[in-house]
DRENMI-148093 format. One record per residue (C-alpha): x, y, z. Coordinates in steps of 0.1 Angstrom, whole numbers, padded with zeros to 4 digits, always signed. Example, Ala and Ser with C-alpha at 12.3 -4.5 7.8 and 13.67 -1.06 7.14 Angstrom:
+0123-0045+0078+0137-0011+0071
//
This chain:
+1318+0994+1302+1299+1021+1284+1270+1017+1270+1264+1017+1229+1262+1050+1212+1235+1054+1181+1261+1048+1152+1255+1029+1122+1256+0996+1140+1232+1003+1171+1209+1015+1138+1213+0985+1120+1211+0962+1154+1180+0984+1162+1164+0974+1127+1169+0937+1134+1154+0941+1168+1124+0956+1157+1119+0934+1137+1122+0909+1161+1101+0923+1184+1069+0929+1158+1070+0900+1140+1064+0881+1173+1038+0905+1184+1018+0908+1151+0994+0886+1159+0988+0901+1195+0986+0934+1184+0962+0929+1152+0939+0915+1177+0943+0943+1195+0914+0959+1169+0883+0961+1187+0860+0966+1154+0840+0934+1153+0851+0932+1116+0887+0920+1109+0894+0949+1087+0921+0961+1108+0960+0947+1109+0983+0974+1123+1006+0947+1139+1010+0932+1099+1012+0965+1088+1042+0975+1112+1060+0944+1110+1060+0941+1069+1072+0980+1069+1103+0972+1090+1108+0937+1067+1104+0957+1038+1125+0979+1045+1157+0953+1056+1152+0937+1025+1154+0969+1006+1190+0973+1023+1197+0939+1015+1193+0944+0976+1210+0978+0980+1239+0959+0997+1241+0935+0974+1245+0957+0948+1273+0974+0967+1255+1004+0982+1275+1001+1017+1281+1028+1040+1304+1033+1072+1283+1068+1076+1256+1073+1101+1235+1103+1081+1241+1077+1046+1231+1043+1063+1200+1059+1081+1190+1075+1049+1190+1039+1034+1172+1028+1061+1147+1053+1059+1142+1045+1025+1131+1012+1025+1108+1017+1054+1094+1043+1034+1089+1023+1003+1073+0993+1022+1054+1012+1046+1020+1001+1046+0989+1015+1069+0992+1047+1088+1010+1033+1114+1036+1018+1091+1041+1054+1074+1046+1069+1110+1073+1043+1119+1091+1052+1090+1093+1087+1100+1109+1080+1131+1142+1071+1106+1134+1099+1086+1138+1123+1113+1174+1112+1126+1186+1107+1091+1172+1141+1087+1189+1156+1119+1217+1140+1119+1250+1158+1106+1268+1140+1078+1299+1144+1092+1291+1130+1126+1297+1092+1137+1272+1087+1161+1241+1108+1168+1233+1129+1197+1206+1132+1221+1192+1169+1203+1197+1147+1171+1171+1119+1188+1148+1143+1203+1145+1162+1172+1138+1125+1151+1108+1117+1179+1097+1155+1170+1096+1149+1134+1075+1115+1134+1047+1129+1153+1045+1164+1136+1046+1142+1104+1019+1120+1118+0994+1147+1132+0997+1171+1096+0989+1141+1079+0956+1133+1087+0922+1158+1079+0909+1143+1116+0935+1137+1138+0922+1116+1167+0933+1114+1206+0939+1078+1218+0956+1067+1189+0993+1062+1180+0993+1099+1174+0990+1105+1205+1017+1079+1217+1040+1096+1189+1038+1130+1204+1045+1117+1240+1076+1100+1229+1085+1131+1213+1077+1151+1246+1092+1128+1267+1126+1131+1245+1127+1165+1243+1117+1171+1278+1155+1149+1285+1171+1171+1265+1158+1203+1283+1169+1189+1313+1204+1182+1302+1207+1152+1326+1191+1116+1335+1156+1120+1352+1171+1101+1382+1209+1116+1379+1234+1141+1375+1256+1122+1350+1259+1136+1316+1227+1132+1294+1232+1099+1268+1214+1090+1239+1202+1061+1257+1185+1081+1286+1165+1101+1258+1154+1070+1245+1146+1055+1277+1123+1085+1289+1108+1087+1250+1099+1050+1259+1088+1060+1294+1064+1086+1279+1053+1065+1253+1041+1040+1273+1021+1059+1301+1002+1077+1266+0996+1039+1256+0979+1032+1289+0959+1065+1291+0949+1054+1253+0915+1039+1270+0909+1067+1286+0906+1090+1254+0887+1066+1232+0855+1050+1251+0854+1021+1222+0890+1012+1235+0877+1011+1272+0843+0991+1265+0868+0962+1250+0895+0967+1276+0925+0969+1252+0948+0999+1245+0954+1017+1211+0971+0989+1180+0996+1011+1165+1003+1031+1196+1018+0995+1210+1034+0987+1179+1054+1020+1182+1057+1013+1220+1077+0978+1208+1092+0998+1182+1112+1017+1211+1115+0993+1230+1137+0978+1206+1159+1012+1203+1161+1013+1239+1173+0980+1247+1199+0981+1220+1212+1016+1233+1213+0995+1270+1232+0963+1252+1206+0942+1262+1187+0931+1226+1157+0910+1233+1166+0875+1215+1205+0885+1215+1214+0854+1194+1200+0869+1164+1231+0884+1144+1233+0912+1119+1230+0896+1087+1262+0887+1072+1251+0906+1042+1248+0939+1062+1279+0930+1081+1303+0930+1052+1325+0960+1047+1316+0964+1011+1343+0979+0984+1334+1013+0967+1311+1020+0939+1341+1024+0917+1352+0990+0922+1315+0971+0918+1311+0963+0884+1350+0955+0874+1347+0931+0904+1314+0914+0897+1327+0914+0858+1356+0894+0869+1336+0867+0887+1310+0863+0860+1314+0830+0841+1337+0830+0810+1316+0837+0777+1282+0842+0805+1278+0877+0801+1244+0881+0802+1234+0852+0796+1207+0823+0810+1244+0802+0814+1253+0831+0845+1217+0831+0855+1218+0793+0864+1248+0795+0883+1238+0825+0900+1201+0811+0909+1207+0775+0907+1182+0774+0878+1184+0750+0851+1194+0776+0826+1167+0764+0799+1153+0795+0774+1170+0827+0761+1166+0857+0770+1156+0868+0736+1127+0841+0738+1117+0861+0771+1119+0895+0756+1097+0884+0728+1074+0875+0753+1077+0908+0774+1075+0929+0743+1115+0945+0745+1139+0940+0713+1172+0927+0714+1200+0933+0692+1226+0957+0682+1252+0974+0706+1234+0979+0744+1230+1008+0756+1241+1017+0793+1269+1012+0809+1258+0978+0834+1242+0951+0829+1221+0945+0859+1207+0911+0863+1186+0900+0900+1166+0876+0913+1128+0888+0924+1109+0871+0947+1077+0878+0970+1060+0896+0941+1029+0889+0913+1025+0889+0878+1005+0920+0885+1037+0942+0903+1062+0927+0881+1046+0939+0850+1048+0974+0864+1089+0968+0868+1088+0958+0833+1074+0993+0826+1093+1012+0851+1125+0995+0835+1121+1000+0806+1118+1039+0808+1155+1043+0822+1174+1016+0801+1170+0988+0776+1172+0948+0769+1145+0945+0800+1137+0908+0807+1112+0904+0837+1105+0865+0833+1091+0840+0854+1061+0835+0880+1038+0834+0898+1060+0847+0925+1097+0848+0915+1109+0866+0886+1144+0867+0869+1153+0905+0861+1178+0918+0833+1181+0953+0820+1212+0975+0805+1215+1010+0821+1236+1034+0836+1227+1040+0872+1223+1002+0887+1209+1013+0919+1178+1027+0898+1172+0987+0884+1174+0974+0922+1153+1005+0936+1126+0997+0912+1127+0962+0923+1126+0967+0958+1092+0985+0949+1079+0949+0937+1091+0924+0961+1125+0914+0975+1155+0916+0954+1180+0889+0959+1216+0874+0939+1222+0908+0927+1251+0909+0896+1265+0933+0874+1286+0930+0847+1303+0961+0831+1295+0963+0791+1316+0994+0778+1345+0989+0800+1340+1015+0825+1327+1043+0797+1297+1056+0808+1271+1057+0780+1236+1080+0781+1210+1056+0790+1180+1055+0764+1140+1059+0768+1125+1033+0750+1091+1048+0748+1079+1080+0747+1065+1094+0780+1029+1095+0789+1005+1124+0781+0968+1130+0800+0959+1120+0834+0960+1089+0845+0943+1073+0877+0953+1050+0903+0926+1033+0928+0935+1006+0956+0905+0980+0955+0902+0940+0961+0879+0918+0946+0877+0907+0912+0845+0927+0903+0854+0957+0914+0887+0954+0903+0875+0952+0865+0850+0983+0872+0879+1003+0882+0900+0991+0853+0871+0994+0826+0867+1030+0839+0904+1039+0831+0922+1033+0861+0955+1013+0870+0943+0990+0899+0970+0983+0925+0958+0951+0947+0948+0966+0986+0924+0971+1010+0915+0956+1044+0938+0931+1060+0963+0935+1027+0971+0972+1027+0993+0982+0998+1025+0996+1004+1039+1033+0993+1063+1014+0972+1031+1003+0956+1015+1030+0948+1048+1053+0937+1056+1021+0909+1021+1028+0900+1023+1060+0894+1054+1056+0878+1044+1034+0853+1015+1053+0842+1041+1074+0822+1016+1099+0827+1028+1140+0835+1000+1143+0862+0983+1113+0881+0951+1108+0908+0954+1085+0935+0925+1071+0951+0932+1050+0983+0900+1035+0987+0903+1034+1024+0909+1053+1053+0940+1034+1065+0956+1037+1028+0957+1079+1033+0987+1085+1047+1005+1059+1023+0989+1071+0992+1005+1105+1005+1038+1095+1010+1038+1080+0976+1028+1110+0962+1051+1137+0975+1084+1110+0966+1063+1109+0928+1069+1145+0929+1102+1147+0937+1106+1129+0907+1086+1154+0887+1053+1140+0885+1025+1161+0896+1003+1137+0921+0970+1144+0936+0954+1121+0966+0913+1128+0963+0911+1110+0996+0883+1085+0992+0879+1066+1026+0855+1034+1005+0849+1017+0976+0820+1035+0967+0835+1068+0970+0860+1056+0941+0838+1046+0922+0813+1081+0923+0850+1097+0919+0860+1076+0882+0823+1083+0871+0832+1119+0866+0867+1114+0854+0872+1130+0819+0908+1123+0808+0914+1148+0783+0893+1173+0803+0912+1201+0821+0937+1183+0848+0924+1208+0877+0891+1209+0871+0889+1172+0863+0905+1164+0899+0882+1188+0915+0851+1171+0903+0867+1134+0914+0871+1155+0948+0836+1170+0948+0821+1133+0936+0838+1111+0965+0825+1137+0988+0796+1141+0978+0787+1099+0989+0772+1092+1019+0788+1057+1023+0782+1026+1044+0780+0989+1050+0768+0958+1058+0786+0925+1076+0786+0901+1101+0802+0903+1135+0836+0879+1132+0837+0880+1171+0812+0897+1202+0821+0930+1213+0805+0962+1227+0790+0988+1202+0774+1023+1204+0745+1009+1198+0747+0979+1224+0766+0947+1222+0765+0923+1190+0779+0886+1190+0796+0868+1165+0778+0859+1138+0753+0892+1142+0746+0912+1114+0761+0947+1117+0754+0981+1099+0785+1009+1094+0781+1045+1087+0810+1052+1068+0839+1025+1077+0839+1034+1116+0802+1044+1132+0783+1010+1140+0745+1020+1140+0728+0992+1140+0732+0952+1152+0708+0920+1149+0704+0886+1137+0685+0895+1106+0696+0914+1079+0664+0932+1069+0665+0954+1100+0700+0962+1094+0699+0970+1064+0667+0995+1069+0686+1013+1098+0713+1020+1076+0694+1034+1050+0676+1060+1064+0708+1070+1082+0723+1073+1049+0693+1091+1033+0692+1125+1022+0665+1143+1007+0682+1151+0976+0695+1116+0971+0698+1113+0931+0722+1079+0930+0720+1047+0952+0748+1026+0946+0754+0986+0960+0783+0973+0954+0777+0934+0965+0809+0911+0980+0822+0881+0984+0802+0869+1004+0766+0884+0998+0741+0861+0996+0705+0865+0983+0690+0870+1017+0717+0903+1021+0708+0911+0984+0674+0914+0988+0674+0929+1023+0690+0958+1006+0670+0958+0976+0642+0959+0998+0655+0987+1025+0662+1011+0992+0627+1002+0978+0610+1008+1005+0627+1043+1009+0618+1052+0971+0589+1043+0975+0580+1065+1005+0588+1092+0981+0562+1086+0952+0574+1101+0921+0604+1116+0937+0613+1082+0942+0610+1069+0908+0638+1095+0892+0663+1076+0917+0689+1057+0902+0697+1023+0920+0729+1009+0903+0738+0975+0918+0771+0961+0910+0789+0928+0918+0820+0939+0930+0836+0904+0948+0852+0926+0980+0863+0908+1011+0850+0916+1045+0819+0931+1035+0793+0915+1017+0771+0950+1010+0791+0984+1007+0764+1015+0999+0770+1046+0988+0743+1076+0983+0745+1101+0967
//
């Protein structure tokens, strides 16, 4: 029996798989991080990119967005992993859909092994460009030796071990083969990785990642009792056919209304919509405009995500209802293109009990802005924590929940930017596993014609230095160029607590030990008092033309931290006489996770 070729199916069964496959392994490979701080969660990362992603399709699907094409289906696949990647890792998976979507011929029903090869290629050169400091022992590395091992099968134009025609399966296999031995070698090229005796996170999330593929191309799907969904399974009528269909099996005299809503939710029905668009601000009356009515059901989202669909709605049609909370929301909005209305809710949570209803009897009308666009630059910065969260926001920036251990997604970041309604936006990640994401939401903001620049802050601290200097009727280039110079001008670090024991550069620390960070990596100094720790880190971050101290103070900073600081910066200013009394020392209560002290000098 021959063994599965990569059509639309093995791609879909793949998807399922790797799913699978991560979402049993997240735990295992988030504690795979051998930072004594749980800031790092590349196995969550991976695992909610792929789920994203399947319930973009779903929503897609249920709209009626099916596909018997290879090129079409990968492209929606590709999509959705790009719109929930989150973390580096998460963006570099995505690419690995990407690049076959990308290589593969439309025409084609199945790819070929050039076709894989060339998708392995594309993920890693993505992957390497994307980062300022690409470093060895990391899934980079794992991604380029898949892409070597694939291409090197394809050179050969046969099976390592045979003289049988080449498959896409062997590709796969020796990608996987490759992959792996970079995994184990990970040690090798990172000493931290060695000291803890654990290989690279998101290298062995990829690893899994083709696993999956391979085992699908080799009919042998780990946990083979989990089925295709029935909503991906459905062979799904043309776009020409949708809305007369869905029209037909709406309710008698329910068009639109809270009566077809019930049914379609099992809700009780109860308020109007017009109730709900007096509360969300949108007028009702008169003849709609658009073509479709497009009502949905929105779950996994906040008040905070599903006020930016109201916005993001509201530019491309009319009649927008976003009602409901705190985490499932009841959409309705007239326009043209449905696939825009369930795009922009995939960018907000999981969109589910899609229907549409036709409202000018096939007649495509021009859709209608409701609002003018946007003018000035507008700024979006990643942070958590209530404090700092209202600093960013009092500044003039758009906060978008995420940070360690709850990275926000590209699909994020774009609906920020988005509904900014401004012609040229900043993003500020706020953290160095945010960069790649932040990016990737960028270049798919341009595509839609607005102009997005990343100033690439790796902390809190450096955002903030970075919206002290914003001017937003100031000239957009040089007004970004000063957020650039500002963020790197901060010598940032922190303070925290070991969560576990574990070796350091600067010896081993237990749980429980206080720990002080150069930047969000370097661990300089370690002991059970934080007075020590706190004066380490200081003079590392001293400079002699330091003009700004800034301490942004967590979660969980207590008075001993507090003063430990205050008493490190003091003692610093002091040193310097008169010098030291033209330093500003701003201290702020900023409510971050993780870490109780962040410090940034400028």
């Amino acid at each position: 029996m021959p063994r599965p070729v990569l059509d639309l199916v093995t791609a879909r069964r793949w998807a399922m798989t790797a799913r699978l496959l991560l979402g049993a392994a997240r735990e295992r490979i988030d504690a795979l991080n051998v930072f004594p701080v749980a800031d790092g969660d590349t196995g969550t990362n991976m695992y909610l990119t792929i789920d994203g992603a399947l319930d973009y399709v779903r929503g897609q699907f249920e709209l009626g967005a099916g596909t018997d094409r290879l090129k079409d289906g990968m492209t929606l696949i590709s999509r959705g992993m790009l719109l929930a990647a989150r973390g580096n890792s998460g963006i570099i998976l995505s690419q690995l859909t990407r690049g076959l979507a990308e290589a593969v011929d439309p025409d084609v029903a199945h790819a070929g092994p050039d076709d894989v090869a060339a998708a392995f290629e594309a993920a890693a050169r993505t992957a390497w460009d994307a980062l300022a400091s690409p470093v060895e022992g990391t899934i980079l590395s794992v991604a380029r030796a898949a892409a070597e091992g694939a291409r090197a099968a394809v050179e050969r134009g046969r099976p390592v071990d045979g003289e049988s025609p080449l498959e896409v399966a062997d590709v796969v296999t020796e990608a996987l083969d490759a992959a792996r031995e970079a995994l184990a070698r990970t040690p090798e090229q990172l000493p931290v990785l060695a000291a803890s005796g654990v290989v690279d996170a998101g290298g062995a999330g990829l690893v899994l990642a083709i696993e999956a593929l391979e085992s699908v191309l080799h009919d042998r799907p780990p946990g083979a009792g989990q089925e295709v969904p029935a909503w991906w399974a459905l062979a799904l009528q043309e776009a020409g056919g949708r809305v007369e269909s869905r029209a037909r099996r709406a309710p008698a005299g329910a068009t639109g209304s809270d009566e077809a809503w019930g049914q379609e939710t099992g809700g009780d029905g109860t308020g109007s919509d017009d109730q709900c668009a007096a509360a969300s601000g949108v007028h009702h009356g008169g003849e709609p405009d658009g073509a479709v009515e497009v009502m949905y059901l929105l779950t996994g989202s906040d008040p905070e995500r599903a006020g930016r669909l109201r916005t993001n709605l509201a530019q491309v049609g009319t009649s927008v209802v976003v009602a409901g909370g705190p985490e499932e929301f009841r959409v309705h909005v007239h326009l043209d293109d449905p696939a825009v209305a369930v795009e922009a809710g995939s960018l907000a949570g999981s969109v589910t009990k899609v229907a549409l209803t036709s409202l000018h009897d096939g007649h495509t009308q021009p859709g209608a802005q409701t609002e003018d666009a946007g003018s000035g630059l507008a700024v979006i910065a990643c942070a958590l924590g209530d404090g700092v969260c209202a600093l960013f926001a009092s500044s003039g920036a758009i906060v978008v929940s995420g940070g360690p251990r709850r990275r926000a997604s590209a699909g994020q970041l774009l609906a920020a930017v988005l509904a900014s309604r401004a012609p040229r936006v900043v993003v500020l990640p706020n953290d160095p596993d945010t960069a790649m994401v932040a990016l990737a939401a960028a270049d798919e903001a341009r595509m839609l014609g607005v102009e997005v620049d990343v100033v690439p802050t790796r902390s809190l601290v450096e955002g903030i230095a970075a919206m002290a200097v914003l001017d937003p009727e100031g000239e957009p280039d040089s007004v970004v160029e000063g957020m650039r110079e500002a963020a790197a001008a901060v010598r940032a670090g922190a303070l925290t607590r070991a969560e576990r024991a574990a070796q350091t550069p600067v010896g081993p620390c237990a749980q429980g030990q206080w720990l002080g960070i150069l930047g969000r990596e370097r661990i300089v100094a370690v002991d059970d008092a934080v007075l020590p720790v706190a004066r380490a880190l200081v003079d590392l971050l001293w400079r002699d033309d330091v003009e700004v101290v800034t301490v942004l103070l967590g979660a969980a900073a207590d008075d001993d931290a507090s003063a430990a600081v205050a008493q490190a910066v003091q003692d610093r200013t002091a040193a310097l006489g008169e010098r030291g009394e033209q330093i500003e020392v701003v201290t702020l209560r900023g409510d971050q996770p993780t870490y109780p002290v962040l410090l940034g000098v400028e």
